[in-house]
VOZA-710867 format. One line per field, with one value per residue (C-alpha): y, x, z; residue number from 1. Coordinates in steps of 0.2 Angstrom, whole numbers. Each point is the difference from the previous one (the first is absolute). Example, Ala and Ser with C-alpha at 12.3 -4.5 7.8 and 13.67 -1.06 7.14 Angstrom:
2
Y	c(-22,17);
X	c(62,6);
Z	c(39,-3);
nr	c(1,2);
This chain:
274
Y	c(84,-8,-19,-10,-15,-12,-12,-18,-16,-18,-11,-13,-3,-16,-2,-14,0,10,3,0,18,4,2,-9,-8,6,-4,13,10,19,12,20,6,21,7,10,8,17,3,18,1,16,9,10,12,-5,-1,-17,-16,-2,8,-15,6,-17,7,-8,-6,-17,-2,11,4,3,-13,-14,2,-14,13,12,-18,-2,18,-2,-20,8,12,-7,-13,13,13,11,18,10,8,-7,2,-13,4,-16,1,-15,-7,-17,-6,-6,-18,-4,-15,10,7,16,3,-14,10,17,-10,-4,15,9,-11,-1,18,7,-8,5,19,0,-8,-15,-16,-16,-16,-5,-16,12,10,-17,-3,17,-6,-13,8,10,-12,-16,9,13,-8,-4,18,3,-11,3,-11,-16,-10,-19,6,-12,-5,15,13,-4,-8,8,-5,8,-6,4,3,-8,12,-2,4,19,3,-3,12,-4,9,2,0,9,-5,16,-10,-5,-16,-4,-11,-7,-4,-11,-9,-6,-7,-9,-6,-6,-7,-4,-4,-18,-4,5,-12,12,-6,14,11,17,10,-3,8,-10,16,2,-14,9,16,-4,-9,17,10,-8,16,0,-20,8,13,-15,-8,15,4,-19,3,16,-11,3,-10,-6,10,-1,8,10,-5,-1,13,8,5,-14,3,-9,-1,1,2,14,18,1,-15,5,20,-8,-10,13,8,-13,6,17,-4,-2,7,-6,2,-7,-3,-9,-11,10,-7,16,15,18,12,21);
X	c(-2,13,3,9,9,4,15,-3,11,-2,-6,6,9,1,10,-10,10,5,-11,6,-4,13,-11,-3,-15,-3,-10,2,-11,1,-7,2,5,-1,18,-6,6,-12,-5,-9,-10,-6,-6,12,2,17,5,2,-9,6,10,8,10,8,10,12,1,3,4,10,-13,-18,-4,7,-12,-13,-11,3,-1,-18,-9,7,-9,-16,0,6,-15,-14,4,0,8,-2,18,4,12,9,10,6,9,10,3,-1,20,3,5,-5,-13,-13,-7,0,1,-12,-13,4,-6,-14,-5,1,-14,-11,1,0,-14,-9,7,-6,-18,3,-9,14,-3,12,4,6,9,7,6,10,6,7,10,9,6,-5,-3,-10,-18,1,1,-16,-8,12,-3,2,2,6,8,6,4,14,-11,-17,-10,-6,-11,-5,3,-9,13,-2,-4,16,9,-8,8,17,14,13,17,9,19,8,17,4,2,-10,1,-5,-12,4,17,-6,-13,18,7,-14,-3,18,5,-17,-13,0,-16,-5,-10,-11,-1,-7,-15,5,9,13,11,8,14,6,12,9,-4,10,15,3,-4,2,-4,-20,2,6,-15,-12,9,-1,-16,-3,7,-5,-19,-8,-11,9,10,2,6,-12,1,20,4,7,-12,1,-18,-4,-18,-5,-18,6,4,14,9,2,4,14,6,1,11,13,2,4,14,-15,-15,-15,-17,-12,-18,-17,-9,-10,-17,-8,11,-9,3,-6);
Z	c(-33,13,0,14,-8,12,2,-2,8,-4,14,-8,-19,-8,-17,-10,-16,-14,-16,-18,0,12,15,15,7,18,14,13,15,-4,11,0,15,8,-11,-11,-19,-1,-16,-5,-17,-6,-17,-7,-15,-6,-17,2,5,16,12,10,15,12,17,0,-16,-2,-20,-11,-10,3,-12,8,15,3,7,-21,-8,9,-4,-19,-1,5,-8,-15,3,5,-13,16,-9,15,9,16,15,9,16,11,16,2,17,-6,-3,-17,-4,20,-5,5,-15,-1,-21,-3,14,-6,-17,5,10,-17,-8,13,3,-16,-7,17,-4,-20,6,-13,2,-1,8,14,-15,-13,13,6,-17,-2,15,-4,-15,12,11,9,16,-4,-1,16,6,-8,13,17,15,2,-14,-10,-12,-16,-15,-5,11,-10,10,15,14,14,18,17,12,16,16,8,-18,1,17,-5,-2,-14,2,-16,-2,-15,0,-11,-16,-16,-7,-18,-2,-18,8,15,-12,-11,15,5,-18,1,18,8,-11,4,6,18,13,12,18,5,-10,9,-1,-12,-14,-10,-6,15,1,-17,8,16,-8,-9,16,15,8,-5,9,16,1,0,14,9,-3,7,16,3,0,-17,-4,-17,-9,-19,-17,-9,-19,-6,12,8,12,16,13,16,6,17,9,13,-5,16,-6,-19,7,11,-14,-12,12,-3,-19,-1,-12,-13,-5,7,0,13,-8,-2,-12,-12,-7,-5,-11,-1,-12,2);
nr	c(1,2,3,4,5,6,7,8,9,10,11,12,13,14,15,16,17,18,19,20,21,22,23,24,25,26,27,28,29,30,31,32,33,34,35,36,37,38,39,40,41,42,43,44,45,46,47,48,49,50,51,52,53,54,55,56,57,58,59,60,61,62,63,64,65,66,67,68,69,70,71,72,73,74,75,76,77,78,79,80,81,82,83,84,85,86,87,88,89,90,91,92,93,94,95,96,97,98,99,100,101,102,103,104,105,106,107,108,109,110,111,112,113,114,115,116,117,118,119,120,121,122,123,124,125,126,127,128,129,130,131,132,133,134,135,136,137,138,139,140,141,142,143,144,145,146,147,148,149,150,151,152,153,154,155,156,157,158,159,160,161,162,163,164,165,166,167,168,169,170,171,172,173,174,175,176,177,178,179,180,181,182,183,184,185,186,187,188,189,190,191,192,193,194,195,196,197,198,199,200,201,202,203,204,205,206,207,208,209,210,211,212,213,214,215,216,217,218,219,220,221,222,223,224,225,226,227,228,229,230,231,232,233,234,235,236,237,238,239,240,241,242,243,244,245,246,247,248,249,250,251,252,253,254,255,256,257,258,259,260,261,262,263,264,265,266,267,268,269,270,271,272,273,274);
């Protein structure tokens, strides 16, 4: 079985306090766009559970891997005995805010309880989600969708017409950023409460974001004047994308960042799997 996990950005991402459990309460737009994670699962007659293969890895142990963490809950859960290989191909950049581990995750779930043939509702597989992270329920449902709470509560949205023509470029400045780390900063220096003038779009980490790197700032300018539609930061970072309607305009602004990696892509509403 091969899985295409997509990529995610954040359309918009407001911070709407911090809970006593450490989390934050969020209210943001995800949708999945066309970069893809590709993940291969297979029977295997190991001596062990699992073979678990991740090019490039992106842990030091296997262990440590959303995607490992997400076949041992299931199966944990399920009772499931039989072996199983796992192979992903990453092309999704780590700490990017554009949720590669967290769709990996979720690719597992969905995938391996398609591959074992065992009957879970989407709101127990929702649950396991959850445990794994605050983003990874939403990868079980891709698209468009409100996402709140800490990543809980989901809801599907119907893009607008225009919205499936447009091309997104995504810059990578070539860098991670942790998450955990941003969330501190804005615990300490901007949680004061915030007055929206404006509905969308909107992310209320990038003004701690851009104080720490002002480079990420001066993508979305550029991305401004080269005629994106808006520009924004997708979840802490530190991936910057600018939407525009016409293909020639994002081609001839991708051109203007060689110095980074980028990716020009479309909104994704519907993720196949072979």
């Amino acid at each position: 079985m091969k899985l295409f996990s997509p990529a995610k950005i954040n359309l918009s991402l407001k911070i709407l306090g911090k809970r006593k459990d450490g989390y934050h309460n969020i209210k943001s737009i995800f949708q999945t766009v066309s970069l893809y994670d590709e993940i291969f699962i297979s029977s295997t007659k190991s001596d062990k559970e699992i073979e678990f293969v991740c090019k490039p890895e992106v842990t030091k142990n296997p262990e440590e891997n959303l995607a490992y963490k997400a076949w041992e809950l299931l199966k944990e859960h399920t009772g499931e005995k039989r072996k199983v290989k796992i192979e992903i191909i990453k092309n999704i950049p780590v700490g990017a805010g554009l949720g590669g581990g967290s769709s990996d995750a979720g690719s597992i779930l969905k995938g391996l309880a398609k591959f074992w043939d065992i009957k879970i509702s989407i709101n127990e597989l929702k649950k396991l989600a959850l445990k794994l992270g605050a983003d990874v329920p939403f990868f079980l449902y891709g698209g468009k969708c409100l996402v709140e709470g800490i990543g809980e509560k989901i809801r599907k949205l119907n893009p607008e017409n225009q919205e499936r023509n447009n091309y997104i470029l995504l810059i990578w400045p070539g860098f991670g950023i942790p998450t955990k780390e941003i969330y501190e900063m804005f615990d300490k220096f901007y949680c004061k409460k915030k007055v929206y003038t404006t509905q969308y779009p909107i992310n209320d980490l990038e003004e701690v974001v851009f104080r720490k790197y002002p480079e990420l700032k001066k993508i979305k300018e550029k991305l401004i004047e080269l005629g994106a539609k808006f520009s924004l930061m997708s979840g802490s970072g530190s991936t910057i994308f600018g939407v525009f309607e016409k293909r020639e305009s994002a081609v001839k602004a991708k051109n203007q960042f060689r110095k980074y990696k980028t990716w020009l892509v479309r909104p994704v509403y519907r993720v196949s799997s072979s």
